[in-house]
N, C-alpha and C positions, 0 to 999 in steps of 0.2 A: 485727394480731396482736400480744398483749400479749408481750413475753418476760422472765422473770426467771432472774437467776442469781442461787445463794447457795453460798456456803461455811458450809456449817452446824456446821461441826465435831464432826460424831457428836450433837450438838446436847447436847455437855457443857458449854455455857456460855463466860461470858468476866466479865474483871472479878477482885476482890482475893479472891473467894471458891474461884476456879476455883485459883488458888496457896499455900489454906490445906487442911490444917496444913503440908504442903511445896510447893514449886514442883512444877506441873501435876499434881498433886491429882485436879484438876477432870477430866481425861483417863479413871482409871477410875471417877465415880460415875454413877449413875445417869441417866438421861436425859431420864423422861417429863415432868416438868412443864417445861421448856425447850423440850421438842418439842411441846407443845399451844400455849408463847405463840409458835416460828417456824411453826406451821399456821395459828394465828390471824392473824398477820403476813401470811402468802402470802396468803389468803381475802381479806384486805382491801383488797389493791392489786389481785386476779381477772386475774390471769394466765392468757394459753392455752395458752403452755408455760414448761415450770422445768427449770432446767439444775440440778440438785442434788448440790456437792462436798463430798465424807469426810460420805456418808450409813452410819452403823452400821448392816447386812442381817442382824442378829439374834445381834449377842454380848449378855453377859450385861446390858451398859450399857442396852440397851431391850428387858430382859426379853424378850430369843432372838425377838423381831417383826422386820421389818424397818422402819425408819423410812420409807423411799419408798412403798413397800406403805400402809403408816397414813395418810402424808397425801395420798396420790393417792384412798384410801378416801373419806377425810374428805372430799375435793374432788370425790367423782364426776369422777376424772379416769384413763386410762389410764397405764401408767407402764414401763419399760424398767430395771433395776438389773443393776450386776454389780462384782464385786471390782475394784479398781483393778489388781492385782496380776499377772501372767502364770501361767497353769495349774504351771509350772515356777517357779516363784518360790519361795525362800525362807517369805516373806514369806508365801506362801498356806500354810503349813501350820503357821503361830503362831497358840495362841488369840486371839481378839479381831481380831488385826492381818487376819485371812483373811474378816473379818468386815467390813472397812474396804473403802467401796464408793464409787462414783459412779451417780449417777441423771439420767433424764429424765419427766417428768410432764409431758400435753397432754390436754386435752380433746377434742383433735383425732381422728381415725382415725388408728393407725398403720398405715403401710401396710407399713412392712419395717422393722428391725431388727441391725444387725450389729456386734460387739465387734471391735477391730481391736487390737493389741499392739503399741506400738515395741520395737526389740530391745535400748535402752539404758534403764537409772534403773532406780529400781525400782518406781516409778508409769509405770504401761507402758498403762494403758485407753487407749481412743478410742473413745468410743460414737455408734457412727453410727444415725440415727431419719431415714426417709423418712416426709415428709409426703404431703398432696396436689398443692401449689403448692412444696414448701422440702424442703433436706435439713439436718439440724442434728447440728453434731460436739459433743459436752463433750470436754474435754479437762483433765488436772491435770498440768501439767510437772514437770520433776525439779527439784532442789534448786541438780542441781550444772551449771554455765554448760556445760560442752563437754555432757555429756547432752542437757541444752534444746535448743542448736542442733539437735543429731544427730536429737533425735526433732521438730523443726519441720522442717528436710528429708524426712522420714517423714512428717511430716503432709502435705506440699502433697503429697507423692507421693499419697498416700489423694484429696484433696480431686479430683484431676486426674483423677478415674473419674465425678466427680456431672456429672450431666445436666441437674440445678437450681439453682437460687438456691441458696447456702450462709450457714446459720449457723454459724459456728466460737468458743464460749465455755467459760469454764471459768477454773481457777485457774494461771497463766502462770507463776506464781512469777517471774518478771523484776525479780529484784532492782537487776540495773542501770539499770531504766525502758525508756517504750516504744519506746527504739531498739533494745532486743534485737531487736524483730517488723519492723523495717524491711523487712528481705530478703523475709520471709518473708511480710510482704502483699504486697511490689512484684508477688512470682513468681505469688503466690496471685492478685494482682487481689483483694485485702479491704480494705475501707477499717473505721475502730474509732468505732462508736455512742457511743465518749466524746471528743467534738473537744477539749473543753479538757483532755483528759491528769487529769479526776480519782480522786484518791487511794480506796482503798478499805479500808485497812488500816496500823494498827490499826483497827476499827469505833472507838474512843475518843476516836483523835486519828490521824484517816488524813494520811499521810504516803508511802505506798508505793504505785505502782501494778500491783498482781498482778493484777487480774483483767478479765479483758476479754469483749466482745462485739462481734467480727467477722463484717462481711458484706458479700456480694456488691452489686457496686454495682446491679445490678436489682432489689434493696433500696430502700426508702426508708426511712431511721427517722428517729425524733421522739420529742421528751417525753422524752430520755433524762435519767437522776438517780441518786442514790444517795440511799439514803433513811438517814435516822439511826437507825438499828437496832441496838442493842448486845449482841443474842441471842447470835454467836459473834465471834470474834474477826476475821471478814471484815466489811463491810459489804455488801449486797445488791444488784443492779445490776439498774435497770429501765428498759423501753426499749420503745418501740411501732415494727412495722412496715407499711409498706403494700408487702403482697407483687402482684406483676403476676399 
């Protein structure tokens, strides 16, 4: 099982164009032709499933479509979307921002489905997708350090109901590097599809390790990479498993 993760960033780009005529610019234009070259992207590495982070579910940036929706389309692939945001959130009742989503896409059968909230930050999603063999969480952390923890203790709590294999990916935010996730795989039992700790961000000149791909050691993975992609300001994380 192929698995790709991306922070696509509403897929408004990245680079000196996305901060003209002011810094982050690029945030409210348009989307579509960025989002046909990250669909052309995904299609070409044929991933089985996509963890897909700050996917736009239809503000005005990709003409009111949902981006997950188009390229699960485009893939003949199933797909799961939902605001990052909590029903009570602020944040869900600003244009564009309530627009602001996380996704999963599989060619696979989904068999269940379930959005999960942390009570802290205000990227509160945890999207949980049962497979046939795997259960896989996206996750996008908070910005701020005591948030992260609060809601990584909230996560193992979630993860400690599956009955399968776990994949746990998404964007960490761990600004401090990956000994923020110490605790939180010991308790989990996850070991990270990236052994040498590589960087994923900027996609320009990575330096920061935000984004990860966790899982169960009844996992095997292989072939893991970071592909040199400068479509959003993440780089892309791909990674093969051999599920029991």
């Amino acid at each position: 099982m192929r698995f790709l993760l991306y922070n696509i960033r509403y897929g408004t780009g990245h680079g000196t164009k996305y901060h003209l005529p002011l810094p982050f610019t690029g945030f409210f234009k348009h989307t579509g032709n960025t989002l046909e070259q990250i669909t052309a992207f995904i299609r070409s590495v044929n991933p089985d499933v996509i963890g897909l982070i700050e996917v736009d579910s239809g503000s005005y940036r990709s003409g009111r479509s949902c981006q997950a929706k188009a390229i699960a389309r485009n893939l003949d692939h199933f797909h799961v979307v939902e605001s990052k945001y909590g029903d009570n959130s602020l944040a869900n009742r600003i244009p564009v921002l309530n627009k602001q989503s996380n996704a999963l896409l599989t060619c696979h059968p989904i068999k269940s489905s379930h959005f999960h909230y942390f009570n802290e930050g205000i990227k509160r999603l945890v999207i949980e997708v049962e497979l046939e063999d795997v259960c896989i969480f996206i996750v996008h952390l908070s910005l701020k350090f005591k948030h992260r923890q609060q809601q990584l203790e909230h996560l193992h709590r979630i993860l400690s109901h599956s009955t399968k294999p776990v994949i746990v990916a998404g964007d960490f935010n761990t600004f401090g590097g990956d000994r923020e996730l110490q605790l939180f795989m010991a308790a989990s039992r996850l070991r990270n599809a990236n052994l040498t700790s590589q960087p994923s961000h900027p996609s320009h000149a990575p330096k920061r390790h935000l984004d990860f791909i966790l899982h169960s050691p009844e996992l095997t993975a292989s072939n893991f990479s970071i592909p040199d992609i400068r479509l959003s300001d993440h780089a892309p994380l791909l990674c093969d498993f051999k599920v029991p």
